[in-house]
C-alpha positions in Angstrom: 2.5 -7.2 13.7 5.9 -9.2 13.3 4.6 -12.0 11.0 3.6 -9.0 8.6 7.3 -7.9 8.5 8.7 -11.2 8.1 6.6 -12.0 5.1 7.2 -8.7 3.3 11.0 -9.9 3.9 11.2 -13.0 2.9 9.1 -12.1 -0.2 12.1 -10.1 -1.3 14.8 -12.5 -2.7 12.4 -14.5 -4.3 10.4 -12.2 -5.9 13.7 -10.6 -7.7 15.0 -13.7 -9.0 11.5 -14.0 -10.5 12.2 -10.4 -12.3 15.8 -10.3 -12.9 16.2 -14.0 -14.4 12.8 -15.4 -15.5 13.9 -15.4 -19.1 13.0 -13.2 -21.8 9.7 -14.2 -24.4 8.9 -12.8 -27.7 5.4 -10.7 -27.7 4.1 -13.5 -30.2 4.5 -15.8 -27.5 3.0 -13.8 -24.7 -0.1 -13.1 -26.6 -0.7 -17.0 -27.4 -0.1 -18.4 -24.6 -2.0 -15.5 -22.0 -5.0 -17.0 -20.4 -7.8 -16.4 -22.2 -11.5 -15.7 -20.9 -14.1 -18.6 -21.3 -15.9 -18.1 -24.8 -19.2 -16.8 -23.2 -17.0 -14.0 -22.3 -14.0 -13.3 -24.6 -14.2 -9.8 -25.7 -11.6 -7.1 -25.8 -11.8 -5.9 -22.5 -11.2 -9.2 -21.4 -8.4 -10.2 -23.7 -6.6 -7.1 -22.4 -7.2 -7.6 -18.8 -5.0 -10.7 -19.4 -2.7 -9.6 -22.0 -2.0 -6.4 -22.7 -0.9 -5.1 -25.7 1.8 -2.6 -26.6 1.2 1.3 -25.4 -1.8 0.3 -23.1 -2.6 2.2 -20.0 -4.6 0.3 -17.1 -6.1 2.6 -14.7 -7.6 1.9 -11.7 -9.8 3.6 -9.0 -10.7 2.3 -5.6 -11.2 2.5 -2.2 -10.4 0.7 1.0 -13.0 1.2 3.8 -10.2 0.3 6.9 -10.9 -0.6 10.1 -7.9 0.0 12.3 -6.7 -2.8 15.4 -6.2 -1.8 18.7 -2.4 -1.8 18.6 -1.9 1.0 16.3 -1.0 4.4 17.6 1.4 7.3 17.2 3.9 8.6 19.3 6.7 11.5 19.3 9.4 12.0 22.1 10.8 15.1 22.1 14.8 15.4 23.6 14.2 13.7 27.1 10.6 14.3 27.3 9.0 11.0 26.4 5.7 11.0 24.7 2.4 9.2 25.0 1.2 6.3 22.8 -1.7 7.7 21.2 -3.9 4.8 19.8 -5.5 5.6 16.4 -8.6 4.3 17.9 -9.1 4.7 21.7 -7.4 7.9 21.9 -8.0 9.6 18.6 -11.4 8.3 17.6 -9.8 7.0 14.2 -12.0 3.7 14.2 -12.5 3.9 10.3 -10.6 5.6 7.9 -11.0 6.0 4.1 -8.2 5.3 1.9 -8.7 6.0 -2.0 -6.2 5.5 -4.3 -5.3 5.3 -7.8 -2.7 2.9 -10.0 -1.9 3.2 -13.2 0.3 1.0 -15.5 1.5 1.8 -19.1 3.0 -1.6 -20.8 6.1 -0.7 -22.9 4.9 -4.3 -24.9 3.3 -7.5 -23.6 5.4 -8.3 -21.2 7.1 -4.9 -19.6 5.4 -2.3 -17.8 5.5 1.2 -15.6 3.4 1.7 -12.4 2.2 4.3 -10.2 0.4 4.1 -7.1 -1.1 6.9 -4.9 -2.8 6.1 -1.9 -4.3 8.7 0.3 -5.1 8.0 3.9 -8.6 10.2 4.7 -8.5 10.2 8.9 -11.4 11.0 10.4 -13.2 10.8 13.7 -12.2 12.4 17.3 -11.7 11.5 21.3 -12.4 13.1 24.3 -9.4 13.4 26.3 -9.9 12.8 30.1 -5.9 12.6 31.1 -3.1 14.7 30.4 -0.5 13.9 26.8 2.3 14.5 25.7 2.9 14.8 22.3 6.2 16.2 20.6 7.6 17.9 24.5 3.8 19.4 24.7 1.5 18.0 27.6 -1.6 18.4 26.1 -4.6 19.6 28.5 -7.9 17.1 29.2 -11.5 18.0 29.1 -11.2 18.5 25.1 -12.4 16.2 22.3 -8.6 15.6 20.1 -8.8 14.0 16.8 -5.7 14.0 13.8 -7.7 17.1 12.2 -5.0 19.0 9.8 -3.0 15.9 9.2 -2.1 15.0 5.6 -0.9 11.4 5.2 -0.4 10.1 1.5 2.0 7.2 -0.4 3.4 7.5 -3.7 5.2 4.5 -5.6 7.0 3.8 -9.1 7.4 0.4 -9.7 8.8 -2.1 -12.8 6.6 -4.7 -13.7 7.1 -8.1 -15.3 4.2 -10.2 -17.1 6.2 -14.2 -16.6 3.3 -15.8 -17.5 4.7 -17.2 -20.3 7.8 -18.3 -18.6 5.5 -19.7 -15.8 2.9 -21.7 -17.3 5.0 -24.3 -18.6 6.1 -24.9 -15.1 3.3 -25.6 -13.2 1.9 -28.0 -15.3 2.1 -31.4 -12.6 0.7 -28.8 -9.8 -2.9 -28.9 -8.4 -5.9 -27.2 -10.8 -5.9 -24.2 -8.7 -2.3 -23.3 -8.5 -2.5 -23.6 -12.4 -4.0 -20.5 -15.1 -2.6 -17.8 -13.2 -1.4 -14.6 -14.8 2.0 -13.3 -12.8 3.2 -10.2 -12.3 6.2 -9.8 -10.3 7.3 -6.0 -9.5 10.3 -3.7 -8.0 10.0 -0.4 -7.2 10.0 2.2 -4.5 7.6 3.9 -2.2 7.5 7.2 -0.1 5.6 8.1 2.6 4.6 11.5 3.1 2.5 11.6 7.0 2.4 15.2 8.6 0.5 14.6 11.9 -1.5 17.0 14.1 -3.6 16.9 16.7 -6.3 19.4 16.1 -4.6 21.3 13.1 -1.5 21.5 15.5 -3.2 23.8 18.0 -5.0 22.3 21.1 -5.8 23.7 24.3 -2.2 23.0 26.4 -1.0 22.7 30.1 2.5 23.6 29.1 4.7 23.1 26.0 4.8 26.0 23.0 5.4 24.1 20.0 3.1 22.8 17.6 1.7 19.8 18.6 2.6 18.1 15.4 4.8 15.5 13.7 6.3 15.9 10.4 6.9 12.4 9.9 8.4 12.9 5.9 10.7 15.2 7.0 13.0 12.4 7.8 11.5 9.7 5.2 13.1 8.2 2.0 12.3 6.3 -0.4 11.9 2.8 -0.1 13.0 -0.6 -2.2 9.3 -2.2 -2.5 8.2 -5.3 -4.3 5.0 -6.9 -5.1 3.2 -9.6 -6.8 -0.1 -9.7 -8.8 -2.0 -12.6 -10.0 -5.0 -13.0 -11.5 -7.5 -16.3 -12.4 -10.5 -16.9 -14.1 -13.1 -18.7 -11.5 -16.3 -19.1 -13.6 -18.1 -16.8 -16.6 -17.7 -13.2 -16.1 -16.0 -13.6 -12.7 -11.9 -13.0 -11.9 -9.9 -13.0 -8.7 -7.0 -11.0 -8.2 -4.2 -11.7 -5.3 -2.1 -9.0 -4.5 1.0 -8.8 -2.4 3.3 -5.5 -1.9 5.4 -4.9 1.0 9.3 -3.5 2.6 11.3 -3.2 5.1 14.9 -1.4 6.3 16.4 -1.1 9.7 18.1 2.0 11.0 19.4 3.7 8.0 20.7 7.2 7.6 18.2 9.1 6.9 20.8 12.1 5.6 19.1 14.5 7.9 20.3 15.5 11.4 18.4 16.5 14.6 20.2 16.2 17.7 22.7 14.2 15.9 22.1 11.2 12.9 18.6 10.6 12.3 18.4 6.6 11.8 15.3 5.6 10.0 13.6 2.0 10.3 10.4 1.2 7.8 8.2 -1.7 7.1 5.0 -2.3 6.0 2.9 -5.0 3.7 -0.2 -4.9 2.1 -2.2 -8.0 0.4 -5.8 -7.6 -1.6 -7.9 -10.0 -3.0 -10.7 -8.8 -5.2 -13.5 -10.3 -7.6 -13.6 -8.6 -11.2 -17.0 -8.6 -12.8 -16.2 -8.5 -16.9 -19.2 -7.9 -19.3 -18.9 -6.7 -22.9 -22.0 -4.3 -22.3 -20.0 -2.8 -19.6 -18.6 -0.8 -22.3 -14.5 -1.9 -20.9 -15.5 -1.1 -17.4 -14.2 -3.8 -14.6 -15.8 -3.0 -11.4 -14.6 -5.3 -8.6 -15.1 -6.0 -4.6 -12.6 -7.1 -2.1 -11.2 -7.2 1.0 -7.7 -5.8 2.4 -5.2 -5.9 4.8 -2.6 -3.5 5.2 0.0 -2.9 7.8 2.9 0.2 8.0 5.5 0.8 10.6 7.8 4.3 10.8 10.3 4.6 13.3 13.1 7.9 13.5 15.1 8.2 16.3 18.3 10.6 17.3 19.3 12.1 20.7 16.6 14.5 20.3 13.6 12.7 18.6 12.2 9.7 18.6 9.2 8.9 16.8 7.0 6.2 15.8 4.0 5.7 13.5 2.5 2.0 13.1 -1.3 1.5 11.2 -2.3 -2.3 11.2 -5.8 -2.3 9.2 -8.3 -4.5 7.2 -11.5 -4.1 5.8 -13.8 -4.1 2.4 -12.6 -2.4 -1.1 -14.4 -1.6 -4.1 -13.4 0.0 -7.4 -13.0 0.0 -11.2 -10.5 -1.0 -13.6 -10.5 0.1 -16.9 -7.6 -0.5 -20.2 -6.9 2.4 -22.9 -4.5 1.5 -25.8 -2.6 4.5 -27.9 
């Protein structure tokens, strides 16, 4: 979708001047001036959802039940053999799709921390196929039911991450109620995608073509500069709303692998959740939370003798739980 990539790019210079020059606060300062949780609700769990405190570890599970759009499908030319848009959807019977995944952040102090993401992308579903494809120089025979069986699809991202509250706060003060309270969290990092596709564990039944009728999409990946924002509100007693924003993009860069000449890889993708934390001090720390999602990723690799394309435009409901450890 080319709004998507646009905002993930122009989210990029602002969001590093945010982390490279909002200016530096002493952890006193962090922890009196964090938002704090109405009094019918200020406990511990609370306090450090806000404002961490040195050597804490947030984890997080969740899952995002995705519905993918009609325009996303995957494709692989081989040499001068083009191949067949195969729509997640329509073709491949991919009209929902699981995607678990797992963050954790450690904070160095109140104000500095580490993450890690993992993301897994659980494809399920099939098609019959009632015309001939061609998938990676393979015309693959119809009068079979195909489906991305065998195919292993997963992200994995390190990012820095800057609390700025502090630095924040005292510059929205004149702006409207809502735009005020916020607790900001600008991030760098980078991502890498890992997608090995195949149709039918790599084996279905051909009309010509010997090769395996798969797409090892990482074999040409890198990693990519990424950035992101979080921020997160109090709206009433017991009930917090998170806005996330994550997203990249590069155009045509040497991959540093060769097949049929330079492979030139072009990336993009953005991602934005909004979720409502329940907090309640007989939850025992636990933060369990619903939302919704919207999450969009483009992989293109071309050279003389490949050229492939991978795009996944999705959105649907999330769920999960949050919960803080301190060492």
């Amino acid at each position: 979708m080319p709004w998507s990539n646009c905002i993930a790019c122009a989210l990029l210079p602002a969001l590093w001047v945010l982390i490279v020059f909002a200016p530096a606060s002493r952890a006193a300062d962090s922890t009196a001036t964090a938002l704090q949780a109405p009094a019918a609700t200020a406990n511990s769990s609370s306090d450090d959802f806000y404002a961490p405190h040195r050597h804490q570890l947030d984890f997080e599970l969740s899952d995002f039940a995705a519905f993918p759009t009609d325009n996303s499908l995957i494709r692989r030319r081989e040499a001068s053999i083009a191949g067949s848009a195969l729509h997640w959807g329509p073709d491949l019977g991919v009209t929902s799709y699981q995607q678990p995944g797992l963050n954790g952040t450690f904070w160095f102090d109140e104000l500095n921390a580490l993450q890690f993401q993992f993301r897994y992308f659980a494809l399920y579903g099939s098609s019959f196929l009632g015309t001939p494809v061609t998938f990676n120089g393979d015309v693959i025979a119809p009068g079979q039911h195909i489906s991305p069986s065998g195919t292993t699809w997963f992200t994995v991202g390190l990012f820095y991450e800057r609390r700025i509250t502090p630095w924040l706060e005292r510059r929205v003060v004149n702006l409207p109620q809502f735009l005020q309270g916020w607790d900001v969290r600008p991030k760098i990092g980078l991502e890498f995608v890992y997608l090995d596709f195949q149709i039918n564990n790599g084996h279905p039944a051909l009309i010509s073509g010997n090769l395996d009728v798969r797409g090892r999409w990482h074999d040409q990946e890198l990693p990519i500069p990424t950035i992101g924002v979080e921020g997160r509100r109090w709206l009433r007693n017991n009930l917090l709303l998170e806005g996330t924003l994550q997203g990249n993009w590069i155009n045509k860069w040497n991959s540093l692998r060769n097949q049929g000449g330079t492979v030139y890889l072009s990336q993009s993708s953005f991602e934005t959740h909004w979720r409502l934390y329940y907090i309640d001090q007989h939850l025992m720390g636990l933060r369990p939370f619903l939302g919704f999602a919207y999450y969009f990723y483009k992989q293109a690799e071309t050279s003389r003798e490949i050229g492939n394309l991978a795009r996944m435009q999705a959105f649907g409901p999330e769920f999960g739980l949050n919960y803080s450890f301190r060492f």
